[in-house]
C-alpha positions as CSV (number, residue, x, y, z in Angstrom):
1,X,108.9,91.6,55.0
2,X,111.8,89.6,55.7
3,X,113.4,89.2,59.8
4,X,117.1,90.1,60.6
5,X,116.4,87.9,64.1
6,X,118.9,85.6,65.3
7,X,117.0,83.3,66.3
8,X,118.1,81.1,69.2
9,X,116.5,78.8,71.7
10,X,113.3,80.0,73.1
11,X,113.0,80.5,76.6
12,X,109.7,79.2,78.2
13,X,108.0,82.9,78.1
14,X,108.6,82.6,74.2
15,X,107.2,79.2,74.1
16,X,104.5,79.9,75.9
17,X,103.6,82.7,73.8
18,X,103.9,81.4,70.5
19,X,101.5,78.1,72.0
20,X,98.8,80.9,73.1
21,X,99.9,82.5,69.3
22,X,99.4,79.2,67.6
23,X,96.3,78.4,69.7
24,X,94.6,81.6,68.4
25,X,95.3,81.1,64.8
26,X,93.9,77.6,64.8
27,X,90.4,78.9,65.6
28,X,91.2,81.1,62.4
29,X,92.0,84.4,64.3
30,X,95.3,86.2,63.0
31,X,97.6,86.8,65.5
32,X,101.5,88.2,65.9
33,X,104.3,88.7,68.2
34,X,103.8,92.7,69.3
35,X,105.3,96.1,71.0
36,X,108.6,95.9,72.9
37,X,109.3,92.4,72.9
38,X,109.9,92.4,69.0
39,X,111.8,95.6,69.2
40,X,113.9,94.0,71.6
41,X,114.2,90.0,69.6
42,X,115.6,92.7,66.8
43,X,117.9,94.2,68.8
44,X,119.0,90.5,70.3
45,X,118.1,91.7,73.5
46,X,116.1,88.8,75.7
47,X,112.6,90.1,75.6
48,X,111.2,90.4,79.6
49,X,108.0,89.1,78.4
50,X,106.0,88.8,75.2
51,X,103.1,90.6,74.0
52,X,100.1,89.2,71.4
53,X,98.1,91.4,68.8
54,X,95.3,89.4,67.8
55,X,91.6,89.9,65.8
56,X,90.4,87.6,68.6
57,X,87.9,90.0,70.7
58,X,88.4,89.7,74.7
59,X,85.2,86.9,74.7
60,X,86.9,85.0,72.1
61,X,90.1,84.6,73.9
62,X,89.0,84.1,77.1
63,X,86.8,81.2,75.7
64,X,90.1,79.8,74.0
65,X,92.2,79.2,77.2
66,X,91.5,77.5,80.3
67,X,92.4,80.0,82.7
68,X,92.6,84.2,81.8
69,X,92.1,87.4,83.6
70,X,90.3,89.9,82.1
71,X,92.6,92.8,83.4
72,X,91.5,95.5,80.6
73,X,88.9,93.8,78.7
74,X,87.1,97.2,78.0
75,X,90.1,98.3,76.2
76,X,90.6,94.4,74.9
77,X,93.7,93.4,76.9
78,X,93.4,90.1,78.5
79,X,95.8,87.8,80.1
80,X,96.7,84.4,79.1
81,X,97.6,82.3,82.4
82,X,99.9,79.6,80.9
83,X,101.1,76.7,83.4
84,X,104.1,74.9,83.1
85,X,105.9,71.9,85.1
86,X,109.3,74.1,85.1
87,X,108.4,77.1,86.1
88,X,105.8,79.8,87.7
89,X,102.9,80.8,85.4
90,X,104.0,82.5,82.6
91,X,100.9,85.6,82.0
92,X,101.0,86.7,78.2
93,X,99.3,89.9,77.6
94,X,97.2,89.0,74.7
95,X,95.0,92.6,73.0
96,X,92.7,92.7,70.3
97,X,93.2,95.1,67.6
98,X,91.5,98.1,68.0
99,X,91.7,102.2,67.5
100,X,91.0,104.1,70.0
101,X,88.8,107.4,70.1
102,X,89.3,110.0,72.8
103,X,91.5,110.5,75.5
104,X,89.6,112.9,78.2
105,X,91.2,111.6,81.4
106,X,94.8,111.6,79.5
107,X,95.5,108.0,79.6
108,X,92.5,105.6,79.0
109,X,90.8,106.3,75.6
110,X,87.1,107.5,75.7
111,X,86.2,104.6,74.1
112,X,87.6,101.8,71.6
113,X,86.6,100.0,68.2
114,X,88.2,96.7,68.1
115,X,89.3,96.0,64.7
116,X,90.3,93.3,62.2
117,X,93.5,95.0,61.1
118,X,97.0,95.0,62.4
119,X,98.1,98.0,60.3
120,X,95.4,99.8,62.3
121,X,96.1,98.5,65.6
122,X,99.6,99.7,65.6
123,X,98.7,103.2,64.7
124,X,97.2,103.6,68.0
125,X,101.1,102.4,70.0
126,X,103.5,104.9,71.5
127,X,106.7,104.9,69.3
128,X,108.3,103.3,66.1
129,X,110.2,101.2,67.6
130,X,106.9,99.4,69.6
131,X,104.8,99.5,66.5
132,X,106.8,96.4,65.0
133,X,104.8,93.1,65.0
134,X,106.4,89.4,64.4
135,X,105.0,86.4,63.2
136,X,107.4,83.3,64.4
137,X,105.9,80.6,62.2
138,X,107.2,82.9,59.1
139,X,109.7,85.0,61.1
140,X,108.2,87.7,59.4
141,X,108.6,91.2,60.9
142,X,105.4,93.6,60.1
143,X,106.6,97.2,59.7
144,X,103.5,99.8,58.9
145,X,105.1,102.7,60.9
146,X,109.1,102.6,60.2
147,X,110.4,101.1,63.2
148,X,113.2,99.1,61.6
149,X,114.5,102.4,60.0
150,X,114.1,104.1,63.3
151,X,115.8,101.2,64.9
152,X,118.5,101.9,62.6
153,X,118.7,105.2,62.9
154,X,118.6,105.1,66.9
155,X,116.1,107.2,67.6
156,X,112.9,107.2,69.6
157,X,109.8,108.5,67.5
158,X,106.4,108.6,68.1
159,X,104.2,107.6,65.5
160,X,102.1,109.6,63.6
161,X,101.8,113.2,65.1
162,X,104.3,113.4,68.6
163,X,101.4,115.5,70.2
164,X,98.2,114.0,70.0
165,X,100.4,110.8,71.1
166,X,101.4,112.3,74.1
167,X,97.8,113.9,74.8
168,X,96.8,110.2,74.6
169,X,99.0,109.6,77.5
170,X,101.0,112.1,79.2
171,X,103.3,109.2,80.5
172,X,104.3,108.5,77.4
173,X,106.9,111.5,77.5
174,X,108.4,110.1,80.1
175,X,108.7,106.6,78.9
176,X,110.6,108.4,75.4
177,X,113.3,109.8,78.0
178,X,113.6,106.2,79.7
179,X,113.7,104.2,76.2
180,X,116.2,106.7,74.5
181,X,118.3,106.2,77.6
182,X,117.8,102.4,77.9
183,X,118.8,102.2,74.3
184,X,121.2,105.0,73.8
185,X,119.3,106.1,71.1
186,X,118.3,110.1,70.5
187,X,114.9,111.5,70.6
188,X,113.6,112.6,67.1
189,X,113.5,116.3,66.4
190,X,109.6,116.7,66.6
191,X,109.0,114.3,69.1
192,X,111.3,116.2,71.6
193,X,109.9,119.1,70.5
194,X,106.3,117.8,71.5
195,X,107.8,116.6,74.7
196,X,109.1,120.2,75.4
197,X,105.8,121.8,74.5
198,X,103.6,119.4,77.0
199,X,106.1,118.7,80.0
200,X,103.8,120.8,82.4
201,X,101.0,118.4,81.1
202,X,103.2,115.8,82.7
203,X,100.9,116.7,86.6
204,X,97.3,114.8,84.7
205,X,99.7,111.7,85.4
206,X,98.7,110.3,88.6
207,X,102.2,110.3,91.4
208,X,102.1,106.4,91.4
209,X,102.9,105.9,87.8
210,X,105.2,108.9,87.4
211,X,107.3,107.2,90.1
212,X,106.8,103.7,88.8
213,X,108.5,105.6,85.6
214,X,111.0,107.0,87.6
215,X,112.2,103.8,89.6
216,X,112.6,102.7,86.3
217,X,115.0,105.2,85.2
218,X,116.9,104.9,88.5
219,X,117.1,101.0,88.4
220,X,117.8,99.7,84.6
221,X,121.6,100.9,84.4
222,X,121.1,103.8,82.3
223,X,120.3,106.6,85.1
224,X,122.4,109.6,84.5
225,X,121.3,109.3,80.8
226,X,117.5,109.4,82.3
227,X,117.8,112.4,84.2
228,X,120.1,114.5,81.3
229,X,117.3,113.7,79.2
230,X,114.5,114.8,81.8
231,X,116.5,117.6,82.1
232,X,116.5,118.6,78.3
233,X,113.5,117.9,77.7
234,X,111.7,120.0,80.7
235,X,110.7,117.2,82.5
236,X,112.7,117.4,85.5
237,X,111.3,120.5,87.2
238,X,107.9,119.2,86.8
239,X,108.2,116.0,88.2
240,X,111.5,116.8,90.7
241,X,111.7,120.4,91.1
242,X,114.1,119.5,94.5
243,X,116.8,117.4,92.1
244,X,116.5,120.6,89.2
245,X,117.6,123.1,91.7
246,X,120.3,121.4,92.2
247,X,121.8,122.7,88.8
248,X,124.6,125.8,89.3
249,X,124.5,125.3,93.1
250,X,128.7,125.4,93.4
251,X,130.6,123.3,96.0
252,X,134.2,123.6,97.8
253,X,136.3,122.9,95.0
254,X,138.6,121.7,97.5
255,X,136.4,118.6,98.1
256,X,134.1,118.7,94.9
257,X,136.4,119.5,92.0
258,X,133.8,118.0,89.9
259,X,131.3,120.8,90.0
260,X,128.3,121.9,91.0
261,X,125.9,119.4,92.9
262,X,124.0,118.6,89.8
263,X,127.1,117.4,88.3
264,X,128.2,115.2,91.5
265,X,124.3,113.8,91.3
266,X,124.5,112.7,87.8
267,X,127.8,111.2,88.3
268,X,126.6,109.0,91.4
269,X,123.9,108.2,89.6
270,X,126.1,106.6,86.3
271,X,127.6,104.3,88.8
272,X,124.4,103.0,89.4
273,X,124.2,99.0,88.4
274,X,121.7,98.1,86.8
275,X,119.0,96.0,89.1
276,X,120.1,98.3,91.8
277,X,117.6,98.6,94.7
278,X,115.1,101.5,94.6
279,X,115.9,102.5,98.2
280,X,120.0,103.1,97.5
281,X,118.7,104.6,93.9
282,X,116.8,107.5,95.2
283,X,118.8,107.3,98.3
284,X,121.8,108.7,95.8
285,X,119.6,110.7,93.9
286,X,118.6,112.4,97.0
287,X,121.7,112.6,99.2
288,X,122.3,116.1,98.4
289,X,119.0,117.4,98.4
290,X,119.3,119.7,100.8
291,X,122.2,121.8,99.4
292,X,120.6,123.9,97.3
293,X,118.0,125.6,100.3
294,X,121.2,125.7,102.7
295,X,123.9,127.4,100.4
296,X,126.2,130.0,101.7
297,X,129.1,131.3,100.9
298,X,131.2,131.8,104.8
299,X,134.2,133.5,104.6
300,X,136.5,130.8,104.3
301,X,134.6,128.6,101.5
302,X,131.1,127.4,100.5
303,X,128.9,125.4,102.9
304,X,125.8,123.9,103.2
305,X,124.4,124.1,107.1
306,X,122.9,121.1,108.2
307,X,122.0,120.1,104.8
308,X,121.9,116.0,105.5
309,X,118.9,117.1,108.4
310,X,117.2,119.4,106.1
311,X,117.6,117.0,102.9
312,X,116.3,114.1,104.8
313,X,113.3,116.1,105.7
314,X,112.8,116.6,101.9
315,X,113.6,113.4,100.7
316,X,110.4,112.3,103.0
317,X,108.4,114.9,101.7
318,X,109.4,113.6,98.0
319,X,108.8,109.6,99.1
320,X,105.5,110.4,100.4
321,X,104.3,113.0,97.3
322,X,105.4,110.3,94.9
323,X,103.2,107.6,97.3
324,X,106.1,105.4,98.5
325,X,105.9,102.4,101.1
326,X,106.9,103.3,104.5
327,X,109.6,101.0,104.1
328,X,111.3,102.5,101.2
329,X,110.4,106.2,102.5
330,X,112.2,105.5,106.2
331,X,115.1,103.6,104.3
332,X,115.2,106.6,101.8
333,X,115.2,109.0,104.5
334,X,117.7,106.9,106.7
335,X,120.1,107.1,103.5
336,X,120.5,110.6,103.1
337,X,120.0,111.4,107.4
338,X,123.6,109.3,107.8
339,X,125.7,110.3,104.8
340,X,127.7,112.3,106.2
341,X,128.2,110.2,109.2
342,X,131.2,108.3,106.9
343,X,133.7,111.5,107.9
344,X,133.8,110.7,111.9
345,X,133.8,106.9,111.6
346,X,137.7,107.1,112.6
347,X,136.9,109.0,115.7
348,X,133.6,107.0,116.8
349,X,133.2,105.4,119.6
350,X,133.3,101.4,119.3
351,X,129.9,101.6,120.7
352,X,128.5,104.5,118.1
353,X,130.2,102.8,115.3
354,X,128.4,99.5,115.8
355,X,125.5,101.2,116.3
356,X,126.5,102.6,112.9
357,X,126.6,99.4,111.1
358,X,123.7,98.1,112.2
359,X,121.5,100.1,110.5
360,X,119.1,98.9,108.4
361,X,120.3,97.4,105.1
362,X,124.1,98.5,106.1
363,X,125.3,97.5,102.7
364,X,123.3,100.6,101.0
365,X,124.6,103.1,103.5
366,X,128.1,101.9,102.4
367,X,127.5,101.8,98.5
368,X,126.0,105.6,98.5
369,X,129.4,106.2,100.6
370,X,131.3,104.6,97.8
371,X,129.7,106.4,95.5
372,X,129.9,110.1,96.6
373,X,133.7,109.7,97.0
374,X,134.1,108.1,94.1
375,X,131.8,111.3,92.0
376,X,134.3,113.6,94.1
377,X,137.6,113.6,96.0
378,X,137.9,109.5,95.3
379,X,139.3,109.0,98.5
380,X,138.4,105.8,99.7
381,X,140.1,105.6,102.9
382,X,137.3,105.8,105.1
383,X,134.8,103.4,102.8
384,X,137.5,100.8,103.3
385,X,138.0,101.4,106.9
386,X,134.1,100.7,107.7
387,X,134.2,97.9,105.3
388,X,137.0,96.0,107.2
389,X,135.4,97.0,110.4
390,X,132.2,95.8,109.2
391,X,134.1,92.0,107.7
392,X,136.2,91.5,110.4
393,X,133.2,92.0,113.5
394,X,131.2,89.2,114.3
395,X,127.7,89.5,113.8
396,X,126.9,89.0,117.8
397,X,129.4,91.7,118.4
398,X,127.8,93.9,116.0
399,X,124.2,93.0,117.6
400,X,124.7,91.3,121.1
401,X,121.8,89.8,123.0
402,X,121.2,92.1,126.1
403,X,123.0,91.5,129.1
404,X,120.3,92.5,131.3
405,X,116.6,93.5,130.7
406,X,113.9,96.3,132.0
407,X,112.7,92.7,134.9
408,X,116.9,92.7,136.1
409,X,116.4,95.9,137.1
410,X,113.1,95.5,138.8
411,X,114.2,92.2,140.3
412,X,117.2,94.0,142.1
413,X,114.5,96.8,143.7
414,X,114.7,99.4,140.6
415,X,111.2,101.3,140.1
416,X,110.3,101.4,136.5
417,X,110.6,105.2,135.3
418,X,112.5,107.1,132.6
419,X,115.8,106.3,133.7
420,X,115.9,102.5,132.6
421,X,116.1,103.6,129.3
422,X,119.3,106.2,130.4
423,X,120.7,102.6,132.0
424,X,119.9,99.9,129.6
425,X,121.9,102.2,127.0
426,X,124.6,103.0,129.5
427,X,125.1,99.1,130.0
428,X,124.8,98.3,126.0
429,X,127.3,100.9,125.2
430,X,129.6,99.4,127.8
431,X,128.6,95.7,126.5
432,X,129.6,97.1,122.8
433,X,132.7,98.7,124.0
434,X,133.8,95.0,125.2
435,X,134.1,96.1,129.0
436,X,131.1,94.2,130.0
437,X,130.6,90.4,129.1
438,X,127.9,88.8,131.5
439,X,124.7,89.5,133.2
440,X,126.1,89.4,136.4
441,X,129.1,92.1,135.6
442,X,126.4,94.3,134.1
443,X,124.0,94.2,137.2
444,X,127.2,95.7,139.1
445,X,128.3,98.4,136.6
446,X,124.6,99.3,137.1
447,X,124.8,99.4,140.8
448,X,128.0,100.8,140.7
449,X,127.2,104.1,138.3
450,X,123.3,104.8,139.1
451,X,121.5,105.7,142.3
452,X,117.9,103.8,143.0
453,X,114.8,106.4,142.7
């Protein structure tokens, strides 16, 4: 079969591969270019990194390299550590061909029987358009499942029968929503079908890779296509019931006369860049979580009561059900606590808006702002207000070293209690508010406003 590649010069993950390629054939194993990176040479897309197909068993390649890990060597997957002088080691996943038999937990087969066919080997892969292999010697592309013509046709298809596929793996449903979006391809009739059939399967996945999925959607530029697609396909209420509730819940027109919060989600969620941060990702995805539970229609429009406390309570719940880090789940949480903060900055206190700016990662707080004006009323008044604010304020403004400390106070005969906290505050608000500038003028505001206990 002939290649429509372009070729052009290899990068050092390519070169490293085909060495580890070339290595295996020498010691007469067959060996080929496999899965997504030869969907993506195809589509002249830089491959992230580069997979091998090989009739070299796990013993056999590990005995051909100096240095491997044997990170599924049950299931015949082991990794090639390949050192070079220009960059980090490059790790190729190299996997012997194999079918497998049984799939009882959902994801790892029952047991495998390593093959010496490719044709074979592919059978066992997710979709058309990852069954391709490539040989770069010949650039020859191998096609035993119709990937090319899938490829050409733009649509995601699983090979062989969509159902006993996705029994194989229920994750796999999830990665045809993410590919068809990454692409912009469509999901084949029967596959979708499958995928609409199984969705409440989708709970045998364990939370971790569900939401390693799901960062994915949210980070590789293509999000609002991700979730229209979890959305058609059934996905979404299985894996975020909170974000599907959000469809039909109407807003003021007056200041959402783009819809209904679903539709202000999804169009936050298309300004999303790709290689955007997962915190600001599900921090926009989440914002408005907590509409839908505090809808009410008062008698001079619609509101929502509270609904940045209540959604910030939910979005927690949601970090720590899908296993987040603390660190992504406070920042998360932090996101969606102080959206709303954006509408008072013009009446803040220098003080409170410092105190503003310095929360953590600042810049996120500001580009979910950006976004949810820009998915409503587009009025950017206030965005550029706290962004001038924010460019024009030193940094030591912004976060001054303390004037004075919990040992001034004892030093100048205060007892330690409860109120140095009330007084350290007192003398940092007046520190950010510019009327206080040294220790000394700060040990007399203190004297001057609080009475010794």
């Amino acid at each position: 079969m002939s290649s429509d590649i372009a070729r052009s010069p290899a990068g050092l993950a390519e070169e490293a591969a085909t060495s580890v390629l070339l290595r295996l054939r020498e010691l007469g194993h067959s060996a080929y270019f496999a899965g997504g990176c030869v969907r993506d040479l195809l589509l002249n897309i830089p491959p992230q990194d580069f997979d091998i197909a090989t009739s070299a068993v796990p013993e056999q390649v590990m005995g051909s390299f100096p240095e491997t890990l044997a990170v599924g060597a049950q299931f015949g997957v082991v990794l090639v550590v390949v050192r070079t002088p220009q960059s980090q080691p490059i790790h190729i996943e190299v996997a012997t061909y194999r079918s497998d038999v049984g799939y009882s937990d959902g994801r790892h087969p029952d047991s495998v029987r390593f093959s010496n066919s490719p044709e074979e080997d592919v059978q066992r892969r997710d979709f058309t358009v990852n069954g391709l292999l490539y040989d770069p010697v010949r650039s020859q592309v191998l096609d035993f499942v119709g990937g090319r013509a899938d490829l050409q046709r733009r649509l995601i298809r699983a090979i062989g029968e969509p159902r006993l596929r996705f029994r194989e793996d229920k994750l796999r449903m999830m990665r045809a929503v993410r590919f068809a979006a990454r692409l912009g391809y469509e999901i084949e009739t029967n596959t979708l079908l499958a995928i609409r059939e199984l969705a409440a399967d989708i709970h045998q996945v364990s939370r971790e890779r569900i939401r390693d999925e799901l960062d994915k959607m949210l980070t590789e530029g293509r999000a609002r296509r991700c979730f229209e697609l979890l959305d058609s396909t059934g996905l979404l209420p299985q894996v975020l019931p909170e974000v599907a509730a959000m469809k039909g819940v109407a807003q003021p027109p007056q200041f959402h006369p783009e819809g209904d919060v679903w539709v202000h989600t999804l169009l936050l969620l298309e300004g999303l860049e790709k290689g955007t941060s997962k915190s600001l990702a599900w921090g926009v995805l989440l914002h408005d979580v907590g509409k839908p539970p505090t809808f009410r229609v008062a008698p001079d429009r619609i509101r929502f009561d509270q609904h940045a406390e209540v959604g910030t309570k939910m979005a927690e719940a949601i970090c720590r059900r899908l296993r987040f880090s603390n660190d992504v789940t406070e920042q998360v949480s932090g996101l969606v606590a102080n959206h709303m903060r954006f509408g008072d900055v013009k009446k803040m206190k220098e003080s409170t808006l410092k105190r503003f700016m310095r929360l953590p990662r600042f810049d996120e707080h500001l580009e979910l702002h950006r976004l949810d004006v820009s998915a409503s009323h587009r009025d950017l008044s206030l965005h550029e207000f706290v962004k001038e604010k924010l460019e024009n304020t030193p940094e030591e403004e912004i976060r001054p070293t303390p004037l004075i400390t919990g040992n001034d106070l004892i030093e100048h005969g205060w007892k330690p209690g409860p109120q140095f906290k009330t007084i350290l505050q007192a003398v940092e608000d007046a520190q950010l508010e510019g009327s206080l500038h040294t220790r000394e003028e700060a040990i007399s505001f203190v004297e001057t406003n609080f009475v010794k206990q």
